[in-house]
LOKOLZA-433878 format. One line per field, with one value per residue (C-alpha): x, y, z. Coordinates in Angstrom, 1 decimal, always signed. Example, Ala and Ser with C-alpha at 12.3 -4.5 7.8 and 13.67 -1.06 7.14 Angstrom:
2
px: [+12.3 +13.7]
py: [-4.5 -1.1]
pz: [+7.8 +7.1]
This chain:
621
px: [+103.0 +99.4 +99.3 +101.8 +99.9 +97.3 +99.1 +100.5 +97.1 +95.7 +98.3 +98.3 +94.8 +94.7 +97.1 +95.6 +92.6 +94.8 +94.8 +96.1 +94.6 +97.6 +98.5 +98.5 +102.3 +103.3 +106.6 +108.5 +111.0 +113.9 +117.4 +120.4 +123.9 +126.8 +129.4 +131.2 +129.7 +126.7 +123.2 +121.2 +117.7 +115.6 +112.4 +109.0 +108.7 +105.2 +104.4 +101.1 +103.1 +104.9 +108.8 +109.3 +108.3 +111.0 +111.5 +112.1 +114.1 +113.8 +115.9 +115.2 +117.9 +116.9 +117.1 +117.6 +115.5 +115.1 +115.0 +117.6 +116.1 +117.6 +116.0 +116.0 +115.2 +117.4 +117.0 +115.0 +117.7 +119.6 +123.1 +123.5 +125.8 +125.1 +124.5 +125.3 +125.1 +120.9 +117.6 +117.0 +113.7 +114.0 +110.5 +109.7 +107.6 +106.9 +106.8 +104.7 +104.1 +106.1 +103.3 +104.9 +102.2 +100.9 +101.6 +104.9 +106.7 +108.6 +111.3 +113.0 +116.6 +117.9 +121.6 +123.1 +121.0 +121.5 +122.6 +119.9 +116.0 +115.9 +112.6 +112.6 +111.4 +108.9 +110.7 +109.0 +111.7 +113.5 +112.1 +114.1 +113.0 +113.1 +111.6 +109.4 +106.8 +105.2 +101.8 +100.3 +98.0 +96.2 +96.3 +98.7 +101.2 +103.6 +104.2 +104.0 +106.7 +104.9 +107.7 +108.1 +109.2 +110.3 +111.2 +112.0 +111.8 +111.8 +112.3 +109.7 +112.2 +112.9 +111.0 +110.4 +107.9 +108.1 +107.2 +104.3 +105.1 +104.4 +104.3 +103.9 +103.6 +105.2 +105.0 +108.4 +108.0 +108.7 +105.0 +103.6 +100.4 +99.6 +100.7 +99.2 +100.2 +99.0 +99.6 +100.8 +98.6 +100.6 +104.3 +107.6 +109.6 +110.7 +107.6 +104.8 +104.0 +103.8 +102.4 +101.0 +100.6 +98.5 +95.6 +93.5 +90.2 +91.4 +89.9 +93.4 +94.4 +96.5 +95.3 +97.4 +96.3 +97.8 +97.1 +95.6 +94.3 +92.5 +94.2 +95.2 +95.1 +94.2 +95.8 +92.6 +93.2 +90.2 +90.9 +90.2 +88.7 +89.2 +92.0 +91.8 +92.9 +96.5 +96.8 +100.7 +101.4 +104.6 +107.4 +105.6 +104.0 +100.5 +98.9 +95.2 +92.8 +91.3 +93.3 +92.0 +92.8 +92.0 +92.6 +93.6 +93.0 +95.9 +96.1 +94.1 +95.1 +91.4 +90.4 +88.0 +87.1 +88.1 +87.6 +88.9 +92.4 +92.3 +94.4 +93.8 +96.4 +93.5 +90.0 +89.7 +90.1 +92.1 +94.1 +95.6 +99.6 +99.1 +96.1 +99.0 +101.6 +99.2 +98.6 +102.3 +104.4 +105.0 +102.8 +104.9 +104.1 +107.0 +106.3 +102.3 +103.5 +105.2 +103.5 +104.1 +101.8 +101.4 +99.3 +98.4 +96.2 +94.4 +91.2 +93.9 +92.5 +92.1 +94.2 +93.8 +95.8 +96.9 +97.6 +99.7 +100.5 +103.5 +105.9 +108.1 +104.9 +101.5 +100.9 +98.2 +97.3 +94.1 +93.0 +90.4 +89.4 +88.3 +85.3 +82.8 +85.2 +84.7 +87.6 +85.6 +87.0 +87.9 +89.6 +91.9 +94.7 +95.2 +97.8 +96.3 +93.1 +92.6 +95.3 +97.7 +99.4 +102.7 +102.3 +103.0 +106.6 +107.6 +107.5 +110.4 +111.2 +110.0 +107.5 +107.1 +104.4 +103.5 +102.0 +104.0 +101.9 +100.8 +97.1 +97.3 +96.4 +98.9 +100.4 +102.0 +105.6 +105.4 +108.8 +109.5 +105.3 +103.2 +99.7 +97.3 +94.8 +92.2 +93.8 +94.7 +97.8 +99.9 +103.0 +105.3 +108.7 +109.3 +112.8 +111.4 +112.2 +114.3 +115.4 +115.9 +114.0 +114.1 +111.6 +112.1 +113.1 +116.5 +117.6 +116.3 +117.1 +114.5 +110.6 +109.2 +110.2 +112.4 +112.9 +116.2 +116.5 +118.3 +117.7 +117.8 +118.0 +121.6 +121.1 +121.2 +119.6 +121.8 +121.1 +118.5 +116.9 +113.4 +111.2 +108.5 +105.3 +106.2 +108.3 +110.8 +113.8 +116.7 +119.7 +121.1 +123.7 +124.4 +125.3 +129.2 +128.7 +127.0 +126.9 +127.2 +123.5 +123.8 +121.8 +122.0 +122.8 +121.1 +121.0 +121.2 +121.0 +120.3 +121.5 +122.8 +126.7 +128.8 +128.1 +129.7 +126.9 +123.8 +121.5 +121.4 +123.7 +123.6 +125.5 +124.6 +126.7 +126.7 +126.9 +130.2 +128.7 +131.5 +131.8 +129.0 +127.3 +125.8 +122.1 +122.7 +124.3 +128.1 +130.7 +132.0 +134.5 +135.4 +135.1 +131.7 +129.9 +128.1 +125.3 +122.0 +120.0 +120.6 +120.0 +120.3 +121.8 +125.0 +122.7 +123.7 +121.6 +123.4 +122.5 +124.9 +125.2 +123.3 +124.5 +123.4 +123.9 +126.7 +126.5 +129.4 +129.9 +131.1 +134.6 +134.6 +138.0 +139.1 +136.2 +136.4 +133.3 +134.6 +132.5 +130.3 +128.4 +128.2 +125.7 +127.8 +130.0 +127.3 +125.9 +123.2 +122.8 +121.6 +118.3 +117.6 +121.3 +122.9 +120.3 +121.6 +119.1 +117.6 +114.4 +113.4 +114.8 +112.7 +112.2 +110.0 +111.7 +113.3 +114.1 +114.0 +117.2 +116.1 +116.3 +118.2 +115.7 +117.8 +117.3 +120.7 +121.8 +120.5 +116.8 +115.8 +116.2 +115.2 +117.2 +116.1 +119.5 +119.3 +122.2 +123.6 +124.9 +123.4 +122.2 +121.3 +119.0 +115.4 +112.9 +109.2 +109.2 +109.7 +106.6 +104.7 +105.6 +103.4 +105.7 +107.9 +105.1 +104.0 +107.9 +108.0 +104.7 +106.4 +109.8 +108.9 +108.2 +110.5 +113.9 +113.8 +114.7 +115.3 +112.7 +112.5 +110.9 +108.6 +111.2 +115.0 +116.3 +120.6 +123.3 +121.8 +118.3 +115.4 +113.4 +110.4 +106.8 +104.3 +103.4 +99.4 +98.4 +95.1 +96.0 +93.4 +93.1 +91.2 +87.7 +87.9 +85.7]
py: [+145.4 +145.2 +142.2 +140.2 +140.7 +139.1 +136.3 +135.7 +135.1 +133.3 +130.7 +130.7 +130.0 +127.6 +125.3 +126.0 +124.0 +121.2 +118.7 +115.8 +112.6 +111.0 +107.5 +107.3 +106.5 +105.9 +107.2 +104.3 +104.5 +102.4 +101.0 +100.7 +100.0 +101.8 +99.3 +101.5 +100.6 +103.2 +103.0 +105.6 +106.1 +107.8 +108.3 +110.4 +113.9 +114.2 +116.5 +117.6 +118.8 +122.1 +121.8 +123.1 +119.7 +118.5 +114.9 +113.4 +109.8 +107.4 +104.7 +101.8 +98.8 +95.6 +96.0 +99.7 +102.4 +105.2 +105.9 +107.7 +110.8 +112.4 +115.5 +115.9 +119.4 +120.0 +116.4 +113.3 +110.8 +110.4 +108.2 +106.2 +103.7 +100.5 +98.0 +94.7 +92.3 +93.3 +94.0 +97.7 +99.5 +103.2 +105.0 +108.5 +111.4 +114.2 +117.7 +120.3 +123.7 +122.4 +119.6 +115.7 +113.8 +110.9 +107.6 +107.3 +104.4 +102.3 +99.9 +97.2 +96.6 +92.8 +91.8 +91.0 +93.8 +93.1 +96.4 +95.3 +94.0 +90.9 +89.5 +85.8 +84.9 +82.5 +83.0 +80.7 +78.5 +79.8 +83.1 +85.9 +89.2 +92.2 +95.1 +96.1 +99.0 +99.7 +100.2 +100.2 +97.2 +96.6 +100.9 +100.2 +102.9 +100.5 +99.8 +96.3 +95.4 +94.1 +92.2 +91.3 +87.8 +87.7 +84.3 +84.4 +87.4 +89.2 +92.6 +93.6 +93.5 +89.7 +86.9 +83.9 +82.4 +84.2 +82.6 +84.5 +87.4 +86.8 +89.3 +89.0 +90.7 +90.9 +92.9 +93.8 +91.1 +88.1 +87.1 +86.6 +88.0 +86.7 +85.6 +86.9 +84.8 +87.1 +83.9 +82.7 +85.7 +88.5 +88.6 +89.3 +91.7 +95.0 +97.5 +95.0 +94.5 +97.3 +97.3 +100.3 +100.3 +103.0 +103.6 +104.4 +104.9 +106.8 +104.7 +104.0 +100.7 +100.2 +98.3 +97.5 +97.7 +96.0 +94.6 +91.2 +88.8 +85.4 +83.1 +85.6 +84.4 +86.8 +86.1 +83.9 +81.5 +83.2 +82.8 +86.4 +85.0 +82.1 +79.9 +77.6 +80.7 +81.1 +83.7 +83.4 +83.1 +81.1 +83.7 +84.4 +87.5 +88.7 +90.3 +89.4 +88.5 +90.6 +92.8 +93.8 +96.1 +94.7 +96.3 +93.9 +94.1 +95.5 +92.9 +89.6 +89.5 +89.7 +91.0 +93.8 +95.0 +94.1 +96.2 +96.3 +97.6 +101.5 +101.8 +98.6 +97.4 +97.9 +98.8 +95.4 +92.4 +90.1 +93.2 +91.4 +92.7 +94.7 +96.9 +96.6 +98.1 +100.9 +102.3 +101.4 +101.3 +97.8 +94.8 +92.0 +93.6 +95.4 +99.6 +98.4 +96.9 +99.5 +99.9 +102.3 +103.8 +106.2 +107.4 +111.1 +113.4 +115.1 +116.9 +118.1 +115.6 +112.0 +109.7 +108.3 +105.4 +105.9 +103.7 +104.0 +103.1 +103.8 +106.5 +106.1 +106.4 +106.6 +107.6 +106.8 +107.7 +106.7 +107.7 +105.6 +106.8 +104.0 +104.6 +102.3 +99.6 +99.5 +101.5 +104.6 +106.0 +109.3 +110.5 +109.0 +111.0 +109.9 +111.0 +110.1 +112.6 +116.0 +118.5 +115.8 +114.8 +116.6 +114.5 +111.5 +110.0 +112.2 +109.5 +108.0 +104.4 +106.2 +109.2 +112.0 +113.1 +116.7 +119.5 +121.8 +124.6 +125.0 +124.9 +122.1 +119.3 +116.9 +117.0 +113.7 +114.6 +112.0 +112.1 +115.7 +115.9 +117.2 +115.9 +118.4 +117.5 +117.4 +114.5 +117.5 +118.1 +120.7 +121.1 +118.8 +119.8 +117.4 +116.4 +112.9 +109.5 +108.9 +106.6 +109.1 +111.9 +113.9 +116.7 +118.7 +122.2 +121.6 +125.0 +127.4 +130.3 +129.6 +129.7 +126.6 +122.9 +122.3 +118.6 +117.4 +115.0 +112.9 +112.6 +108.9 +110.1 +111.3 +114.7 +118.5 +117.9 +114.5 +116.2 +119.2 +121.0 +122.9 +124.6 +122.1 +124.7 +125.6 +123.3 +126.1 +124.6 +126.7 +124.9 +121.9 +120.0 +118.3 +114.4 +114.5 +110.7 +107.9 +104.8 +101.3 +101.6 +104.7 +106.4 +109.6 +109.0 +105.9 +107.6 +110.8 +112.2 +115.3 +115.3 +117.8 +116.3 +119.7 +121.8 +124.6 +125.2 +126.2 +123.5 +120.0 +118.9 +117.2 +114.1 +112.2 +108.7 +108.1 +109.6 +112.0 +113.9 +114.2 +115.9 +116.9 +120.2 +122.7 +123.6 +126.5 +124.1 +125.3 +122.2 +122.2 +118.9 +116.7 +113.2 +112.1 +110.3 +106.9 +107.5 +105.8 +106.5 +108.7 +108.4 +110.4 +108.8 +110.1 +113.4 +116.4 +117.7 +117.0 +113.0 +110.3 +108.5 +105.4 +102.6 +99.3 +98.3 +100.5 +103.9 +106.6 +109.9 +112.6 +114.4 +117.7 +118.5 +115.3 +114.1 +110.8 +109.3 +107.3 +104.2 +104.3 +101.2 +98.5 +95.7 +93.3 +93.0 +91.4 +89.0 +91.5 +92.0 +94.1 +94.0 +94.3 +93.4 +96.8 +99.0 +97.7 +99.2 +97.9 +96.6 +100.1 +103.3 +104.9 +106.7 +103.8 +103.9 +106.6 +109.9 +111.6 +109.2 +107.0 +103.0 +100.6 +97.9 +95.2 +91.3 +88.6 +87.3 +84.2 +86.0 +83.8 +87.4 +90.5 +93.3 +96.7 +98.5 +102.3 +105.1 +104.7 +108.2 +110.7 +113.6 +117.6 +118.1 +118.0 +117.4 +116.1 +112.6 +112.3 +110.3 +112.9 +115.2 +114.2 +114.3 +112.2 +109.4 +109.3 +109.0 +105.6 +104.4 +105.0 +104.3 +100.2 +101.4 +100.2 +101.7 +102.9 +106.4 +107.4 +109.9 +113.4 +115.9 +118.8 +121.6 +122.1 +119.7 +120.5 +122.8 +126.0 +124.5 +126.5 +124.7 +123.2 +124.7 +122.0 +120.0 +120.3 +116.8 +115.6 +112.3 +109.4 +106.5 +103.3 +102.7 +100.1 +97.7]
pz: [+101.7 +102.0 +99.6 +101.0 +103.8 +102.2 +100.9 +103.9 +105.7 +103.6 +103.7 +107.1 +107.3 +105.1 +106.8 +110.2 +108.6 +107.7 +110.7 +109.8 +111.3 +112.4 +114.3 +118.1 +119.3 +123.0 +123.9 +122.4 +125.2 +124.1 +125.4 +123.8 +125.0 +123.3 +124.3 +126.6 +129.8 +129.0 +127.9 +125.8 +127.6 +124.8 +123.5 +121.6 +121.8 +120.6 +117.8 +119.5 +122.7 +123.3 +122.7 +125.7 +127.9 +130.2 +131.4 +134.7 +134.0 +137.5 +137.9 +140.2 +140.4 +142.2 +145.4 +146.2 +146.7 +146.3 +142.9 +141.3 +139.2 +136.3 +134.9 +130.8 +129.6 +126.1 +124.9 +124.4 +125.5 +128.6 +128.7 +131.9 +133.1 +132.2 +135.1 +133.9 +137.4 +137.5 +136.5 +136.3 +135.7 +133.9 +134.1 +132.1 +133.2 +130.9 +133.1 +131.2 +132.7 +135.9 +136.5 +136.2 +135.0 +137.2 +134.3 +132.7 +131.1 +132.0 +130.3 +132.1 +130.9 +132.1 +132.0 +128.8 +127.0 +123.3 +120.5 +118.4 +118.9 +117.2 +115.5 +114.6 +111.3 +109.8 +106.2 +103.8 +102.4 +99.2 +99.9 +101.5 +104.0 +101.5 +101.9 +104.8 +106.1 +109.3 +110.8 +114.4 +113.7 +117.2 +118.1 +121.1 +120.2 +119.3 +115.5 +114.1 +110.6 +107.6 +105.7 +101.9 +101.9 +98.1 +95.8 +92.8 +90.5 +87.4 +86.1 +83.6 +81.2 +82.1 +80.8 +83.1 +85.6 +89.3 +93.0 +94.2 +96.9 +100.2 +103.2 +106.6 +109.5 +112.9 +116.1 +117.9 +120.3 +117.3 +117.1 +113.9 +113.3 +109.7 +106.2 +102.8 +99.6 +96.1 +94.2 +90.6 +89.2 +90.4 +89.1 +91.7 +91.1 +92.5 +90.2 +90.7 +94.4 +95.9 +99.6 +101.5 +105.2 +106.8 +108.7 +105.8 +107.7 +110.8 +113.2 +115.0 +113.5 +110.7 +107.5 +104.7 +100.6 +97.2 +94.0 +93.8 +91.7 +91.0 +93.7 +96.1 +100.3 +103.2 +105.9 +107.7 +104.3 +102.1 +98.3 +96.9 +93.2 +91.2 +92.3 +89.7 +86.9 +85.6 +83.4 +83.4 +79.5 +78.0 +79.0 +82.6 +82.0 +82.9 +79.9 +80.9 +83.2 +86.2 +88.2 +91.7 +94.6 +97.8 +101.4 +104.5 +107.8 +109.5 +112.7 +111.2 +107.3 +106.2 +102.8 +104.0 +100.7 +96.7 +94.0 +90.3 +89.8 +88.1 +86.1 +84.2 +81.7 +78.8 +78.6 +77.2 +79.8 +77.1 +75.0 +72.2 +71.7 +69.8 +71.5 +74.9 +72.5 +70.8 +74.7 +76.7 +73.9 +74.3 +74.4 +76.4 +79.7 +80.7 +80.2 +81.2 +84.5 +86.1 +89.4 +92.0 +95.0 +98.0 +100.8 +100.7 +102.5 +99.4 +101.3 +104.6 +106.7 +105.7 +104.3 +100.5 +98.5 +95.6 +93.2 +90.2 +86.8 +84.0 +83.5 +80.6 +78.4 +79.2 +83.3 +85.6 +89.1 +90.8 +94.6 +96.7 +100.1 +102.7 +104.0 +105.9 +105.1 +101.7 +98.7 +97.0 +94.6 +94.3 +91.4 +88.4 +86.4 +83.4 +80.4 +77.6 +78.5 +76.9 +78.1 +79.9 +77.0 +78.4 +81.4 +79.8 +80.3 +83.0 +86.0 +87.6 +89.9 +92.8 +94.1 +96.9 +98.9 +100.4 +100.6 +97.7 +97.4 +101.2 +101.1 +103.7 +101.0 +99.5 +96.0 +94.8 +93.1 +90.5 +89.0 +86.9 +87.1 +90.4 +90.4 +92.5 +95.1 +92.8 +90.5 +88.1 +86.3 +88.5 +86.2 +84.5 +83.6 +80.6 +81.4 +81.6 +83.5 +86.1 +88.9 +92.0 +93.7 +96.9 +98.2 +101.2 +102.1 +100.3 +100.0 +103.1 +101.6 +99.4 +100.2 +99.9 +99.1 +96.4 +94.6 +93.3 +90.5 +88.1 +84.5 +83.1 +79.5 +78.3 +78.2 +79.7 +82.8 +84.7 +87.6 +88.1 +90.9 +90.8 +92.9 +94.1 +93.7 +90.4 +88.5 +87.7 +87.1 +89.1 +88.2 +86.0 +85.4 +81.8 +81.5 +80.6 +79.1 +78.7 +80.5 +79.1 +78.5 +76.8 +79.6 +81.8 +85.6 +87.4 +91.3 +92.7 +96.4 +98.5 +102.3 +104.6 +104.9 +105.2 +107.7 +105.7 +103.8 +104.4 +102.9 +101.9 +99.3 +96.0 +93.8 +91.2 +90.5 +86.5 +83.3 +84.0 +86.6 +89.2 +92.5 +95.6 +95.3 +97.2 +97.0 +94.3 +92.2 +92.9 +93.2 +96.8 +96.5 +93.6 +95.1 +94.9 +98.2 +98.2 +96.4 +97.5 +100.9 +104.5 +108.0 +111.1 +113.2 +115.2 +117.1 +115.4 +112.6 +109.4 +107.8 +107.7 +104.3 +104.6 +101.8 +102.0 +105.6 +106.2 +107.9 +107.0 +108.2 +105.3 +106.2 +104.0 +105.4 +103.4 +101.3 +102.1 +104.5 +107.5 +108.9 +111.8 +111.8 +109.5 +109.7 +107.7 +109.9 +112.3 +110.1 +108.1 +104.4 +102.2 +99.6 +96.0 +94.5 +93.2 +95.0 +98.0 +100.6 +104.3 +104.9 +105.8 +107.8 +109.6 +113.2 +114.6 +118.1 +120.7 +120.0 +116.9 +115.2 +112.6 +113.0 +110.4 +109.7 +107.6 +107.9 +108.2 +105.3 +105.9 +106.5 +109.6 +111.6 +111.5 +113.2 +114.7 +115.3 +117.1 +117.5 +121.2 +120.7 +122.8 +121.4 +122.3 +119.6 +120.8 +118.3 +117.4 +116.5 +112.5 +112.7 +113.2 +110.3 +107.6 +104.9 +106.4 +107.8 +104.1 +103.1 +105.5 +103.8 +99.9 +100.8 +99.9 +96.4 +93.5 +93.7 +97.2 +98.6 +101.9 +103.6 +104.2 +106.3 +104.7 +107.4 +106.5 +108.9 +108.9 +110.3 +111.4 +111.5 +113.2 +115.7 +113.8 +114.5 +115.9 +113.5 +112.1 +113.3 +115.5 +117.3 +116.1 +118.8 +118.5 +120.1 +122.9 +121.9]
């Protein structure tokens, strides 16, 4: 007793050291009208304020006074009717301890009030809005979208010449605040450009970080290198030349600091083929260009990039902090050193971030690997590649996180859950057969969808594995969901199945999902063919409920669309989890996967404890 004791303190204390430097956000009060005659009022609980806090909603019409006051104590959303002849003004007080505080928000609804906030894009012409990320840029509380306008582009595996990736960025309003062009030197293509936003310097403001090379444009029209370079060889790939990591200014564009890009293809700035193949296993470019990165908090406090390299051979992580306005780096992982050879290989299309072993410092779950803190190998499991991975308190039973997987590889392990400390694999479940390409399963997913059972449950789609099962592996129904990202979106604590543009709702009674919304049908599309995902999802406005980001299919608009259900579930504001603020940041990466919360968030939940943030805003200048 005495020792658990012990072990018990000592984790307590540790995470009590952990504050996380997190983004100011104002209380992104937000409108939407269900299309009943109502409007959902709803907006931030912050995670640095007691869940306790009530609300007192005023509304003032045009023309009448006084004010009518609604007071909100088991929810962060209010539904009202909808006047639709005039201009009404909601405004929001937060009551703690009894006391209404003396500033609220206000939001001003006019007739006509749209379902959707539409953003107008500048979308270069045979490019197309793909996947996007967000970041408070100007430290207002509200978050600006930086977009991926992609051309034309290539899998690894593809030969062929590429348009150069271009990203943008927008506030809600529909201005646009800059353009950056990476040029001919960096390929397009779903594993080469990937972009993290994040205020990587805690000073409030949001910058944003990605490979570039010789002919790269900030966004004030600053060539970063040699423009005159082009190191694009007969087939299109990029096998030599420098490689750089540069970190933009959030709200201008501006390259703020360049430094080489670690890892580098070769220690060798020209690698003949051969020399590529001796260290990728391949020497055209496609196993060496396998990009992914993440932001992570790896000392408790401060946030570090890290960027990332391989995974079906050789692997390679390195972290830079940001500091005086210049990348440092801080540590690279490498397989091929002494004692990671069992790393190697072990990486899939996508990553997690959080804290697995609660010391209150990030871990990076790299695929069926865990990279510590320290840049040292935590564990690998050696069940190899794959294309789908989801951490979170998956089983509550359980202490801990837990990670769910697929494996890409026909073998014993299509579909395989572990604890996220260890690595100890606790169930598995064996590919029946092959695909086309001989391969294991190409997606898997863990969601809370049946209230029956306690947990988040799991499906794979591919390789013979049939049927959704609970968290201890069991099957629970022989029809298999959609199988691709969630949301939360209808107010009650299980997910809704997110695929595409289309949200669904999971009937047990009948295993069949039934539709709730779907984008298409107002003129939206999907990204990245077959993976079919939105720009992003992510709870950037309201209450707790996640937005669908997604652009219409013709890309000239981009759509913000929120639940107008109401709901009696009062939570903190995802955004200020950690976990699942880093999950927004990654979700961008390669084949993208929805995020998750580091607390069992489902049927018979338990009220989160306050998250371990401190609240960083901007100096006026």
């Amino acid at each position: 007793m005495k020792q658990l004791f012990l072990v018990f303190t000592v984790v307590i204390s540790l995470s009590s050291l952990a504050q996380y430097k997190m983004e100011y956000l104002n209380r992104g009060l937000h409108a939407v009208p269900d299309g009943k005659g109502n409007v959902l009022i709803s907006w931030r609980l912050f995670g640095t304020e007691d869940s306790t806090a009530n609300f007192n909603l005023y509304k003032s019409a045009a023309g009448k006074t006084p004010a009518a006051k609604f007071v909100v104590t088991k929810a962060t959303s209010y539904l009202d009717q909808l006047d639709t002849t005039t201009t009404c003004t909601y405004t929001l007080k937060a009551v703690m301890n009894g006391k209404e505080e003396k500033q609220g928000t206000s939001i001003q609804l006019v007739p006509g009030l749209k379902k959707y906030l539409a953003i107008p894009l500048q979308t270069p012409a045979g490019y197309a809005a793909n996947d996007a990320s967000v970041g408070d840029m100007d430290g207002d509380g509200d978050y600006e979208i930086v977009i991926h306008m992609a051309g034309k582009g290539k899998d690894n595996s593809q030969g062929g010449f590429t348009d150069p990736p271009i990203f943008q960025c927008y506030t809600l309003e529909g201005s646009l605040l800059w353009s950056i062009n990476l040029g001919k030197n960096i390929r397009e293509g779903a594993h080469y450009s990937q972009f993290m936003v994040y205020d990587f310097d805690s000073d409030g403001k949001a910058e944003i970080a990605m490979k570039t090379a010789d002919g790269s444009i900030d966004g004030k029209g600053t060539v970063i290198g040699d423009s005159s370079k082009d190191y694009r060889n007969e087939k299109g790939y990029i096998l030599s030349g420098p490689e750089y990591l540069t970190i933009f200014d959030g709200l201008t564009g501006e390259a703020l600091s360049t430094v080489d890009y670690i890892p580098p293809r070769h220690g060798k700035l020209n690698p003949s083929t051969e020399e590529l193949k001796a260290v990728w296993g391949d020497g055209y470019g496609n196993r060496m260009d396998r990009f992914l990165a993440c932001v992570a908090y790896l000392d408790g406090q401060h946030p570090s990039l890290v960027m990332c390299r391989g995974y079906y051979t050789k692997t390679v992580l390195a972290a830079f902090d940001f500091k005086n306005k210049q990348l440092v780096k801080r540590w690279v992982f490498d397989s091929d050193a002494n004692g990671n050879k069992s790393f190697a290989g072990q990486g899939n299309h996508n990553l997690s971030v959080t804290d697995v072993d609660a010391d209150g410092r990030d871990e990076i779950v790299y695929g069926q690997m865990t990279i510590d803190d320290n840049g040292k190998g935590l564990y690998t499991t050696g069940i190899g590649h794959a294309d789908a991975l989801h951490v979170s308190d998956l089983d509550p039973s359980r202490p801990g996180l837990e990670v769910f997987s697929i494996q890409e590889h026909f073998g014993d392990a299509g579909a395989n859950f572990r604890d996220a400390a260890t690595g100890e694999v606790i169930w598995k479940k064996a590919s029946v057969k092959a695909g086309d390409d001989g391969e294991g399963p190409g997606r898997g997913l863990a969601l809370d969808i049946d209230p029956r059972y306690e947990g988040y449950e799991c499906w794979v789609a591919g390789a013979g594995i049939t049927g959704l099962f609970d968290n201890k592996g069991n099957k629970i129904a022989e029809r298999t969901p959609a199988c691709n990202m969630g949301i939360y979106w209808d107010g009650d604590p299980l997910s809704e199945i997110l695929n595409g543009v289309n949200i669904s709702k999971w009937d047990y009674d009948s295993s069949r999902a039934y539709k709730i919304f779907d984008a298409r049908e107002e003129g939206c599309a999907s990204n990245n063919g077959t993976k079919a995902n939105p720009c992003l999802s992510a709870d950037i406005l309201g209450d707790w409920r996640e937005e669908l980001i997604c652009r219409t299919a013709d890309s000239k608009e981009l759509r913000i669309y929120s639940t107008a259900i109401p709901s009696s579930l009062k939570l903190y504001t995802l955004m200020h989890n950690p976990q699942y603020r880093l999950s927004i940041a990654w979700q961008n990466v390669a084949y993208n996967q929805p995020p998750h919360v580091s607390y069992y968030l489902g049927q018979g939940m338990k009220l989160p404890p306050k998250p371990p943030i401190q609240i960083v805003k901007p100096v006026k200048q």
